[in-house]
C-alpha positions in Angstrom: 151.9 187.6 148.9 148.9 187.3 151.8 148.5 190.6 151.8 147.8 190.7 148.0 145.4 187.7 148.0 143.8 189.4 150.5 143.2 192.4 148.4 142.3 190.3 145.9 139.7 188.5 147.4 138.1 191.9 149.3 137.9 193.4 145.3 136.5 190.4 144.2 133.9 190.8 147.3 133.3 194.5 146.3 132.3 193.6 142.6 130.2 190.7 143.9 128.8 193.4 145.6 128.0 196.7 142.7 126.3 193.7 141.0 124.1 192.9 143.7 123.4 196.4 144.0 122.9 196.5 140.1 120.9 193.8 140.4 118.8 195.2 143.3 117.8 198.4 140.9 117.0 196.3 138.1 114.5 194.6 140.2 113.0 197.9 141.7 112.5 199.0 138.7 111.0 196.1 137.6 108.6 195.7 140.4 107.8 199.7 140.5 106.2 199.1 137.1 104.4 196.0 137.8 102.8 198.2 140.5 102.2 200.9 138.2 103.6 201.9 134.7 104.3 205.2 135.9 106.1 204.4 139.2 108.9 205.1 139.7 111.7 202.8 141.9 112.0 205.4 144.9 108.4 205.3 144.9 107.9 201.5 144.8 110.8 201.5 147.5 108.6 203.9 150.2 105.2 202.1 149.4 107.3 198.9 149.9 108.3 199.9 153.4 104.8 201.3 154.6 103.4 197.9 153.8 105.5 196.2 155.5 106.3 198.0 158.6 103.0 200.0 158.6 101.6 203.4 158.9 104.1 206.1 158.9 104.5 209.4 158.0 106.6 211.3 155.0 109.2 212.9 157.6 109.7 209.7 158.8 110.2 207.9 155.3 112.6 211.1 154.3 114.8 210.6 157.6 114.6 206.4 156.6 115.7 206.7 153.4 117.8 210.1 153.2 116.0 211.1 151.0 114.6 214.7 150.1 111.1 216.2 151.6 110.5 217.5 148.3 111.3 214.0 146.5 109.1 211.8 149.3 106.0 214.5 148.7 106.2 213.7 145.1 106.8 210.2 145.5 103.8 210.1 148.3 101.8 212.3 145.8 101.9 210.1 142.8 101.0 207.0 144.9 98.2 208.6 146.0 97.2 209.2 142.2 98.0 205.6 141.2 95.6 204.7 144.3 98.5 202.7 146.2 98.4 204.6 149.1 96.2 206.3 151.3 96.7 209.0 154.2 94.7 210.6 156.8 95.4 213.3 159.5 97.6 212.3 162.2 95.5 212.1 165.5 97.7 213.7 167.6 99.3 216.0 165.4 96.5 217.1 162.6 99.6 218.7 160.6 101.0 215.6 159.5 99.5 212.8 157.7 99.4 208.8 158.4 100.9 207.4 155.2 99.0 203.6 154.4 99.1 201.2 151.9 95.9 200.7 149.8 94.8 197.2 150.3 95.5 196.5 146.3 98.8 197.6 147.0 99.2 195.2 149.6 97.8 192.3 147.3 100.9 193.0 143.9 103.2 193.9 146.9 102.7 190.3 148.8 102.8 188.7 145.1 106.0 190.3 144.5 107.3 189.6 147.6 106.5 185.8 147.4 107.8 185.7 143.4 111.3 187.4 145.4 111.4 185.1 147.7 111.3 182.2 145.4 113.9 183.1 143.4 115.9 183.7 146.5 115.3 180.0 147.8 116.2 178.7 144.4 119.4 180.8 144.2 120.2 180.1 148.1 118.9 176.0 147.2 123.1 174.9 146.6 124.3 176.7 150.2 123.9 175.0 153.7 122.0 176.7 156.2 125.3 177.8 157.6 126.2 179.4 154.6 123.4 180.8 154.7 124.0 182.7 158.3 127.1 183.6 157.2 126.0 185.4 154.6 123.5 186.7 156.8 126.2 188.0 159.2 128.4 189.7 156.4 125.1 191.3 155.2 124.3 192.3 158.4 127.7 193.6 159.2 127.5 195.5 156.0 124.7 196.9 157.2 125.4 198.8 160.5 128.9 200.4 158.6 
């Protein structure tokens, strides 16, 4: 009997999950076109991590993210076009490029990221702060699998 509440509760846990992860899309998506009407979530997702961890380049962004050369390029491409993101020639190595974040960019992103974090505070408001690092930990945990 254990061992079935046990499953229970770990298949609970994994739909909690795919809804997160739903939930996660829907909000890429929604923040891709409040960066741009034509960007698309992968793309919102690399200009997101350049801002916030800072120049890189698109092999590095392909390796992060497992994604495709061909599909970061693209990606890289059109944010270039929309004008959120710049690049210059690496110094070291003048056949790759420094991938940055256009400072308007950097403005909806923080704007985004602050409107994010709110509605994380109010949906984290009913938890204790060791609730809190629990969830942490299992997220964490998650993580390194």
């Amino acid at each position: 009997m254990a061992s079935q509440t046990a499953d229970d509760t770990l298949a609970d846990f994994q739909a909690h999950m795919n809804l997160i992860f739903a939930r996660a899309k829907a909000l890429w998506k929604e923040s891709a076109s409040r960066m741009h009407p034509d960007l698309q979530p992968s793309g919102y997702k690399l200009l997101a991590y350049i801002a916030r961890n800072g120049d890189t380049s698109a092999h590095r962004l392909a390796d992060l993210f497992e994604m495709d050369k061909s599909v970061v390029s693209r990606q890289i491409r059109m944010l270039e076009e929309f004008g959120l993101l710049q690049s210059r020639p690496d110094e070291r190595d003048g056949r790759l490029r420094v991938l940055t974040a256009t400072p308007e960019a950097s403005a909806v992103l923080a704007q985004l990221r602050a409107e994010n974090a709110e509605r994380m505070r109010s949906v984290l408001a009913e938890l204790t702060p060791e609730e809190v690092q629990a969830a942490s930990k299992v997220f964490r945990l998650l993580a390194e699998v």
